[in-house]
N, C-alpha and C positions, 0 to 999 in steps of 0.2 A: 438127631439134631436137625432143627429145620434150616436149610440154606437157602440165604437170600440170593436175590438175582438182580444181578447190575444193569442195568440199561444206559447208554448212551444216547444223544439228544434226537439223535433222527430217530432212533428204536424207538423211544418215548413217543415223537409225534405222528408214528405210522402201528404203534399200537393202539394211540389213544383212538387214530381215525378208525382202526381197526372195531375197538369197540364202539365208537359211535355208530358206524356203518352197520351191527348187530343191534343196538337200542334202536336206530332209525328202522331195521328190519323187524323190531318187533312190535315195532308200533304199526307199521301195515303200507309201509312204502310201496309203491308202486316200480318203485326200480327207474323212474324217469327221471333226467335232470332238473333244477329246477331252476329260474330265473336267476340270473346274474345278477348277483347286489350291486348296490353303486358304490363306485370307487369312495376311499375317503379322501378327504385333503393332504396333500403335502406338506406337514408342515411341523412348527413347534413353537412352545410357551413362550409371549413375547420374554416371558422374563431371564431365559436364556439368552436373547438376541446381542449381539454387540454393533449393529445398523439396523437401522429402518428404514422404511421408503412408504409414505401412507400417499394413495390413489386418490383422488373425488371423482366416484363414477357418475352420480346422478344428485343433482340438487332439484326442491321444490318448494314453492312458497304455497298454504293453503288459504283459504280463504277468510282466516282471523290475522295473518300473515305473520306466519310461522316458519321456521325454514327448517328443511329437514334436507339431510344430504347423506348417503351412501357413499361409506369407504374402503379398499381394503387396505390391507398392511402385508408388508412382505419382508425377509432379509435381504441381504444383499445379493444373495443367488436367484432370487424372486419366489420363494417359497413361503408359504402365508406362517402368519406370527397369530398366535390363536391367545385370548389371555387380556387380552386392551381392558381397561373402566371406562369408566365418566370422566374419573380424576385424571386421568392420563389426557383428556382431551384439555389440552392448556390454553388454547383459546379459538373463538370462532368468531370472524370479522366477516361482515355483510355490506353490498353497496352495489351501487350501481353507475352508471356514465351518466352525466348531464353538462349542462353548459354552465358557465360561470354568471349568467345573468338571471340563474332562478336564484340568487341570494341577494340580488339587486346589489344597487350602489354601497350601503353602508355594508357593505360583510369583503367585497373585493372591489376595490377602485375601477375604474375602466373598463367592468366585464365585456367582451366580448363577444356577439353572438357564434364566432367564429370557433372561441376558445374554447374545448372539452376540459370539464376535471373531474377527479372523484369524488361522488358522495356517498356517503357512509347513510346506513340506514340505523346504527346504533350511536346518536350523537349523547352527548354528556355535556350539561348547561355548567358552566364554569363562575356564573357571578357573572354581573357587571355588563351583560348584556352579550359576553362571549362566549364559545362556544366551539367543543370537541367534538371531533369522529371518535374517540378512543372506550365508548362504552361495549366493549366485547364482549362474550359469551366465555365464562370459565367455568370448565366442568367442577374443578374442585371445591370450587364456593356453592354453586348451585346446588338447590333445597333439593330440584328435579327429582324424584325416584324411578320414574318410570320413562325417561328421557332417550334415556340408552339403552340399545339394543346389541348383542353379541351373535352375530348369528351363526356361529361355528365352523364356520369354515374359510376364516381368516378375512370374514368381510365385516362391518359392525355400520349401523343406523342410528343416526342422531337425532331427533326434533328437538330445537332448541326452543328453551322454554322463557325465550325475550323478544316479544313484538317489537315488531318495528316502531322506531320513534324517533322520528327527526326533526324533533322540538317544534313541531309546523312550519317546518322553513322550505322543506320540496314533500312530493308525492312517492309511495311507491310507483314504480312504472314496469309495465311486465313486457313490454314489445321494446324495449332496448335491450342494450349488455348489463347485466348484472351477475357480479363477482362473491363467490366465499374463499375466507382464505381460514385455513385450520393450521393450528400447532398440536403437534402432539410431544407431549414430553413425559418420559419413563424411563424408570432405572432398573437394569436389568440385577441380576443375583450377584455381579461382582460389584454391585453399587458404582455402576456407570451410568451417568444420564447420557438418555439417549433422545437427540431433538429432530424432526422433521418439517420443515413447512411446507403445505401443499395450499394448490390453486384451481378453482373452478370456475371458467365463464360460461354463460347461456345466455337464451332469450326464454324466460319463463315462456311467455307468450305460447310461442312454437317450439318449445322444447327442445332449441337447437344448440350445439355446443358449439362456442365462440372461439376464437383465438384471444388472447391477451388483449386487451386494449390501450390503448396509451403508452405505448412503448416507447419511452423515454429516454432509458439506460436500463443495460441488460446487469445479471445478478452478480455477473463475471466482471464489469467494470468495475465496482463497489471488492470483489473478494482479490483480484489482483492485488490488492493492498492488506485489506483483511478478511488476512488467509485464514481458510474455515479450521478451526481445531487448535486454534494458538490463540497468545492476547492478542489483542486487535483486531480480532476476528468481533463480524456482527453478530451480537448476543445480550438482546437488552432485555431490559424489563421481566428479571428471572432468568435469563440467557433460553427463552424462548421464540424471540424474532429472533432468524437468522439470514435475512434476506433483505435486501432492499424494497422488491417487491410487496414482504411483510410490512414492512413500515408506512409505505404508501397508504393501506387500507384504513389507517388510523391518523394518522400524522395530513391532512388532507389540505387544501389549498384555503380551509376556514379558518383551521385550529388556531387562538386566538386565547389569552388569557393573560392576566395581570400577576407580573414575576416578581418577587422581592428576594437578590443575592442577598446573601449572610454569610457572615466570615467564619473559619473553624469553629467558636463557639457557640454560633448560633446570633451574633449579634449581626443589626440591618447594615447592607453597606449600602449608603445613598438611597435615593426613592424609589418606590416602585413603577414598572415601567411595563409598555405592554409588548407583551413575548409574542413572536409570531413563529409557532411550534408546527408548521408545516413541514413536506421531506423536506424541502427545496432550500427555507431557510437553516431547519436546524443543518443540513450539510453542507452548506457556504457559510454559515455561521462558525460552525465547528472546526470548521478545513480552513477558515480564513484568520478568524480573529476573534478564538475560541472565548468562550463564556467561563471555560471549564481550566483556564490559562491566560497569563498575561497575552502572551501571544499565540497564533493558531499552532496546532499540534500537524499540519499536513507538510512535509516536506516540497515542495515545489510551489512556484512560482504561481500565485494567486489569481494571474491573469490570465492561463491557463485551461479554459473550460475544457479545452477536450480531452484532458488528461480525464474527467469525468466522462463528459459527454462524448463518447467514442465515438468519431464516425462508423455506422453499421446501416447498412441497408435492408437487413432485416426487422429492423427498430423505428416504425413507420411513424414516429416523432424524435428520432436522430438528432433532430437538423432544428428543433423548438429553439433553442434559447438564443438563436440568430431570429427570432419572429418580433419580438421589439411588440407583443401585446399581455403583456405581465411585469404590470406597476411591483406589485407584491414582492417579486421575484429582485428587482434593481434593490427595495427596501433591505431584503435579507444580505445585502454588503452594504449598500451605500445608504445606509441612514445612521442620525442621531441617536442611535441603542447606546447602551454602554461598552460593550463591545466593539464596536466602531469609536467609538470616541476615544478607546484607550488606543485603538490601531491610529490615530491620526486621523479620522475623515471628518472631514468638514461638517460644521453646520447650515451650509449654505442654503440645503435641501430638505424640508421639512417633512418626516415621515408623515405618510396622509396623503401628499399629493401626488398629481397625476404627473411622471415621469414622461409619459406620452404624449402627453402637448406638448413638449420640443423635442423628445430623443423619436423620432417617428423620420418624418421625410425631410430637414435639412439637419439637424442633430445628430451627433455619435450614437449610434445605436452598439447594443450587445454586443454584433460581429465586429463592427467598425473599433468599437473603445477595447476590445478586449485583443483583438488580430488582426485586422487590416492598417490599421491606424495604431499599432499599440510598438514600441518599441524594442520590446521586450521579446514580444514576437518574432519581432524583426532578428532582432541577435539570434533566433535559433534556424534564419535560412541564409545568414551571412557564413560563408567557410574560408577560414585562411589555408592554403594551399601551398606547401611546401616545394618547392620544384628543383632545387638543387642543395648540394652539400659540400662543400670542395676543402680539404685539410691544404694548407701550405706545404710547400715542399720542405722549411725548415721547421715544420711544426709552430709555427709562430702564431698562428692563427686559424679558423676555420670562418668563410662566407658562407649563410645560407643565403638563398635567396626563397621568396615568398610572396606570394600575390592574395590581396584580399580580395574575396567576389563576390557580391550582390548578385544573385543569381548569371547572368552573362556579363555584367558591367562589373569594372573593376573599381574598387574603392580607393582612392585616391589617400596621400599619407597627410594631407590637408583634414580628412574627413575622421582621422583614429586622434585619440583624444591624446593631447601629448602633455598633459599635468604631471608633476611630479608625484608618486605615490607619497602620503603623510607617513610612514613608518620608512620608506628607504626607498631609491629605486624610482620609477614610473609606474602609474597606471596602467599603460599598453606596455606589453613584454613580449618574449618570445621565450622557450625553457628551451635549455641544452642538456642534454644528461648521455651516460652512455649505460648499454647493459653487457653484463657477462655473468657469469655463474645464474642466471637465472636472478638478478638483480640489478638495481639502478648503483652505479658506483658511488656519485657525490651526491651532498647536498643540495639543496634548492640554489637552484642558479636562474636568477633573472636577467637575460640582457633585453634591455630598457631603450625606450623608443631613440635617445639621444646615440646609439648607435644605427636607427636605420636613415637607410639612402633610399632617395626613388629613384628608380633607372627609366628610360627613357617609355616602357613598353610600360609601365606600372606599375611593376613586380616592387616589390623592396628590399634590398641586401642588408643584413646585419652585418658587422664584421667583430667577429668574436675573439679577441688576443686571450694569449695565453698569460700575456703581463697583468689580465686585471681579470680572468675566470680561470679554476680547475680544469683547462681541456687537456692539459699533459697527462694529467691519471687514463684520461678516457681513451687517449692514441695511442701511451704506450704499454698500455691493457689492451691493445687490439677491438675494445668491444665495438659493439654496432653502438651508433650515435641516433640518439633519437631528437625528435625536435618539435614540440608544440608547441600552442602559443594561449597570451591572457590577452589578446588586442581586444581593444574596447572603440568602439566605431560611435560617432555622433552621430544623432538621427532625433526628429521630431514628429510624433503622431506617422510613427510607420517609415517617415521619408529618411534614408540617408541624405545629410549636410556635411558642408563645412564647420568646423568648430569653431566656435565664438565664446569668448572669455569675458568675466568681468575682475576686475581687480579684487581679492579678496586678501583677509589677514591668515594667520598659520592655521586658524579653525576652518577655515575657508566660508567664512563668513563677509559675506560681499559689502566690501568698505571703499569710499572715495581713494581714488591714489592715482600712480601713475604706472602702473601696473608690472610694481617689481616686486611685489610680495611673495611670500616664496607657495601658498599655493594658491591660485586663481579659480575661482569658478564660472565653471560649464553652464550656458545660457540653453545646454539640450541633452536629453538622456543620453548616457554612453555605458548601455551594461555591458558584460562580458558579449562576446560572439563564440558561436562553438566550434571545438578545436580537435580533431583529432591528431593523433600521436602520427610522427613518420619517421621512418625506419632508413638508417643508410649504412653501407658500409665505408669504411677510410678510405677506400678510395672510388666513391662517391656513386657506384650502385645503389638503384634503390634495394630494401630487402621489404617483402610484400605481405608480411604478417610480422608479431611481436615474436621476438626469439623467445621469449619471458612463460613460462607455464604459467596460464590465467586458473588460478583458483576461482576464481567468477567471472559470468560474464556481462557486460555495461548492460546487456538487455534485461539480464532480471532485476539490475537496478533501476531500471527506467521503466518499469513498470508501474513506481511511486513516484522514483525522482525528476520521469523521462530526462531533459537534458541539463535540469539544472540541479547542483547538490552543491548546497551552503555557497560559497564562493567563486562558483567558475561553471562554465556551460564545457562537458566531455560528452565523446562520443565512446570512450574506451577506459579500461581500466588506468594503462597507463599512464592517459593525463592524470591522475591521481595519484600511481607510485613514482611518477616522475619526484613529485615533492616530500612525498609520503614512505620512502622506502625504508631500505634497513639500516640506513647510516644519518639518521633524521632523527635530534633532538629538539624539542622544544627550545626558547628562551629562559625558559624555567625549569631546563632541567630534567622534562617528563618523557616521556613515551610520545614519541610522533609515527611510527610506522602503523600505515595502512589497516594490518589486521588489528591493532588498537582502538585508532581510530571507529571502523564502522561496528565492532563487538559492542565497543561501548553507547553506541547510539542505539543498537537492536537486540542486543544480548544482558547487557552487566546492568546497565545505569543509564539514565541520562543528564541533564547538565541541571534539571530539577530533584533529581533524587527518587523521582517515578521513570516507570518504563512503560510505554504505551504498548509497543509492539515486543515481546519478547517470542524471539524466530527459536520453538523449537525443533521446527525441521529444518538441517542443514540445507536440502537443496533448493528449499526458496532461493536463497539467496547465490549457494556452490554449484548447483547445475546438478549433474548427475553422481561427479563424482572430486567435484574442484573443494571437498572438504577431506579427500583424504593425506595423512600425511605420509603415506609410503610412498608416495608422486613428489615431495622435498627430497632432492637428493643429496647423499652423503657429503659430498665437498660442496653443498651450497654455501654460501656467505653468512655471519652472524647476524643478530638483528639488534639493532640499538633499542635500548629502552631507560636510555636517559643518560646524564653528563656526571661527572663531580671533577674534582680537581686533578686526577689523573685522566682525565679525558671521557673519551667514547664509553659506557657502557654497556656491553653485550650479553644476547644468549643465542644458545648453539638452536640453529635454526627449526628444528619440529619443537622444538621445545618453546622458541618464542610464538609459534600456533599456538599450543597449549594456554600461554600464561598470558597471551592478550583474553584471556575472558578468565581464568584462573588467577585471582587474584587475590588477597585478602579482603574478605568474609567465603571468596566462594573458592574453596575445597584447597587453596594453598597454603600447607604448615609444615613447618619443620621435618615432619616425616616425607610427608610427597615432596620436597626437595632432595631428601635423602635417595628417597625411591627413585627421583627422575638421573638426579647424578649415577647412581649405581648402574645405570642404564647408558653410561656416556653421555649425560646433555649435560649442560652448562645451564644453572639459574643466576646465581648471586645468593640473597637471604633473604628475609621473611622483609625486612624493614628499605630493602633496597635491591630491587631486579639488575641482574646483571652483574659481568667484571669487565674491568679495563681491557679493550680488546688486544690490549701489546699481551696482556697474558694469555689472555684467549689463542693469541694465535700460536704458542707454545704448547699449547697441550694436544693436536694432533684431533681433534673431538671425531667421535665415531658414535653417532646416536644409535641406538635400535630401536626406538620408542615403536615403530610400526608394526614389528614383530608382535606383540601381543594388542596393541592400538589399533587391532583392521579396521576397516572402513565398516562394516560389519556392525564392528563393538562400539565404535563411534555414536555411529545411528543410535544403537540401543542405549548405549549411557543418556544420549541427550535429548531422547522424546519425551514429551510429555513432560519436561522440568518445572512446569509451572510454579511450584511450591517452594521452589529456592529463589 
């Protein structure tokens, strides 16, 4: 019987060497070593990849003016991605630096020899005498066969097969900066698109590599809001721009073209009008008083620039839209578009003309109308300042006192607006609340201007009775007493004033009288001023941080919001659960607590039925770790989510995390209430959140939702939800 013979994998590869070493010896080897091969590349199939990262090592234009450019591609660990096409190359944008006076007068008002912008070397004639940068280079369309180059070892070569042409309106120029910018976009084997945009500047000329030009706003100003890999993230036109910089290359200081809006069926709304599709307009456009919406979709305060415009010193045009030499720029808010005109702006100003003959050296310029002079501005470097807290010895009452401050000077109670609020209350307020268990006790408590006094130094005392506000829960709860405020301070073009009234009727619509109508209007802006939360104990220490576990913190919200969100300028979360807490129903009955609240603006819904931004990473918005619920603890407080005739409606507190984004269509039914009660939480039923908290507090609740809910399982349930 013949017996085979096993081999194992090293045997196999030191026999096999074995006999090649015998073939090699019978061919008439010499017995010397022989040159060392080249190493090969590191690397693997883009179509395994789950990141990309594409290079521009070398760009060139030749002499029919072609452009060809060298790139490589790598994962995330930098290891080359071998495998690319043509079609993977999603687009390639061409251009260079010039000034705004090689398109003369009729293309940009007022060009300035002073002013650089981009131009595009692939423009696209639009009709009517207007005219794009947006004619790009796309691999997948292009006839090209021999365009594209692979050269194996994770590097690949383009010559793009679209001369320049810029309708004859400038020259190529090879001795300035000239820019390409490439998308690459490819789906790997789990049918992941996978996007990268890359950037290359030079001077053809001298073949020298540039730094970025025109650095306006960095890509980070733009993703702090849309965050890369969720909605709201930038991703247009096939979700292949991902960058602001991308959009620059196209989107240029020209593009110009005749818009006709159409309503859901396709039918015209009003005339056609001329779109000015530059970055600069469509993102003041979009952010202000959206085309795409009755009103704009940007949460913050319109007057605003640098919530965009970030002060950065590495951004050697930072500081542009204080230069007051860009008609164009004023247009994209303040003109007669239809857009503007649904926002309220006047026709005073007729799109066309030169902003610059008055807004330049005695006129409000940019800086001036938007922050020095602006009101609004103003409110967010006014601070009220809490200085004491004093409980009465029979509980009868608590004095804060408080000083408002215009940087060193103190703002007089002459100068805080003392109208009556139209819903109840005063305009100017100050919030009293107390915390314990890791919650605000009462409800919204306004004490209103008609309680403050000015004392002699400036400061102003409220004096807060227990006869006409909840302070008896809050002292004989022992909790800390917090205290913020809604003061609204009068001011004109930047200046704090005195307030000046005119008689007005109950709409505050300004009527002949003798001025006893019950609300009057303000002859000068009084927005909110910003307010941070202050901390005391009963007997009248300050305490130096929030007792309260912050599930978020104000800094990630002011990243979009900075300090303004819907109704009120905060510096901290708490001015918000001050109002917002867990024992906070609506008028109507609904869900007023905080995680309600911001889920529904960023997670569930918004107040249109679309969601612009849906946060699938928790820590945008929770930090590191302010979304987990094993940090609620056991005897925290229940959460109100709504009223009926037996009172307060509550849920046992992880469980109200939960169901502020858990709601009916998304994943709450009759079973998962089953499921969460079995687990000791408190819901209510499918048709109404919550029970009456007198029952609530009979049943002793002991949740363990965290127990299989880690922080962990969390993340994983909720990346990438896009689809719900």
């Amino acid at each position: 019987m013949m017996k085979h013979l096993t081999l194992n994998k090293a045997t196999k590869a030191l026999f096999s060497a074995g006999l090649l070493t015998v073939a090699l010896t019978g061919c008439g080897s010499d017995g010397k070593d022989g040159e060392d091969g080249k190493d090969g590349p590191v690397g693997s199939p883009v179509e395994n990849a789950t990141y990309i990262k594409s290079t521009i090592t070398n760009a060139s234009v030749d002499e029919n003016s072609y452009l060809s450019i060298t790139f490589r591609l790598a994962d995330a660990n930098g290891a080359a991605l071998f495998g690319l096409t043509q079609q993977d190359v999603a687009a390639i944008s061409f251009g260079r630096v010039g000034n705004a006076t090689e398109l003369g007068e009729d293309e940009i008002v007022n060009p300035s020899v002073e002013r650089q912008i981009w131009l595009s070397y692939y423009n696209k004639d639009k009709g009517d005498g207007y005219f794009t940068g947006s004619s790009y280079f796309n691999g997948s369309t292009s006839e090209c066969t021999d365009c594209f180059v692979d050269n194996k070892d994770g590097t690949y070569t383009i010559t793009v097969d679209k001369a320049i042409d810029t309708l004859d309106k400038y020259e190529y120029v090879a001795d300035t900066t000239n820019g390409v910018y490439m998308s690459i976009k490819t789906t790997n084997v789990a049918e992941q698109t996978l996007v990268d945009n890359s950037f290359f500047y030079w001077i053809p000329a001298t073949d020298s590599v540039e730094e970025k030009p025109l650095q306006i706003l960095a890509n980070s100003d733009c993703q702090t809001c849309h965050r890369d890999g969720q909605n709201g993230a930038l991703a247009f036109h096939g979700s292949k721009h991902t960058t602001e910089e991308a959009c620059s290359f196209c989107h240029t200081d020209y593009n110009r073209y005749t818009k006709q809006d159409k309503d859901a069926d396709g039918n015209p709304l009003g005339d056609a009008y001329i779109f000015d599709g530059s970055i600069k307009a469509m993102a003041h456009n979009i952010h202000n008083v959206s085309n795409y919406s009755d009103a704009g979709v940007y949460p913050q305060m319109t007057s605003n620039c640098q919530t965009c415009h970030n002060p950065n010193e590495e951004l050697n045009l930072s500081d542009s839209w204080k230069a007051d030499m860009d008609t164009t720029a004023c247009w994209s808010c303040h003109s007669p578009s239809p857009a503007a005109e649904a926002a309220g702006v006047p026709k005073s100003h007729k799109q066309g003309d030169n902003c610059l003959e008055c807004h330049s050296d005695f006129a409000r310029g940019a800086e001036d109308a938007h922050y020095v002079k602006n009101s609004n501005n103003l409110a967010t470097q006014i601070k009220v300042v809490f200085n004491s807290m004093v409980v009465a010895e029979d509980k009868s009452d608590i004095k804060a006192n408080f000083t408002v401050m215009n940087g060193e000077n103190v703002v007089s109670i002459k100068e805080i607006d003392s109208r009556p609020y139209k819903y109840s209350g005063f305009n100017s307020a100050i919030l009293i609340n107390g915390v314990l268990t890791d919650d605000f006790l009462v409800n919204y408590q306004k004490v209103g201007f008609d309680k403050f006094v000015e004392q002699a130094d400036g400061s102003i005392t409220a004096t807060i009775s227990a006869a006409e506000f909840n302070i008896a829960t809050l002292i004989n709860a022992g909790s800390t007493i917090t205290l913020s405020s809604q003061v609204h301070v009068c001011s004109h073009r930047g200046e704090v004033t005195e307030c000046t009234y005119e008689p007005g009727d109950d709409n505050g619509t300004p009527t002949p009288g003798d001025g006893t109508h019950k609300y009057d209007v303000l002859n000068q802006d009084a927005p909110y001023v910003t307010s941070d939360t202050y901390y005391f104990n009963l007997d009248g220490t300050t305490v130096d941080a929030s007792p309260r576990m912050q599930h978020a913190e104000m800094a990630d919200c002011q990243q979009c919001h900075t300090t303004q969100i819907t109704h009120r300028y905060t510096n901290d979360i708490d001015g918000c659960a001050t109002c917002h807490n867990g024992t906070r129903a609506t008028s109507g009955n609904d869900a007023s607590n905080l995680a309600t609240k911001v889920h529904s603006k960023h997670y569930v819904y918004d107040s249109s039925g679309e969601l612009f931004f849906k946060k699938t990473e928790c820590q945008a918005c929770h930090g590191e770790d302010g979304f987990s619920i094993r940090s609620i603890s056991a005897d925290a407080a229940p959460v109100a989510f709504g009223k009926d005739d037996d009172g307060l409606l509550v849920v046992s507190p992880q469980t109200a995390a939960c169901v502020s984004c858990h709601v009916p269509p998304y994943g709450l039914s009759s079973s998962t209430i089953s499921h969460i009660e079995s687990n000791g939480g408190v819901v209510g039923t499918l048709d109404q959140l919550g029970i009456p908290k007198a029952e609530y507090d009979a049943l002793n609740v002991q949740e363990s939702c965290s127990t299989c809910h880690s922080d962990t399982n969390i993340l994983n349930a909720h990346s990438n939800w896009g689809g719900h």
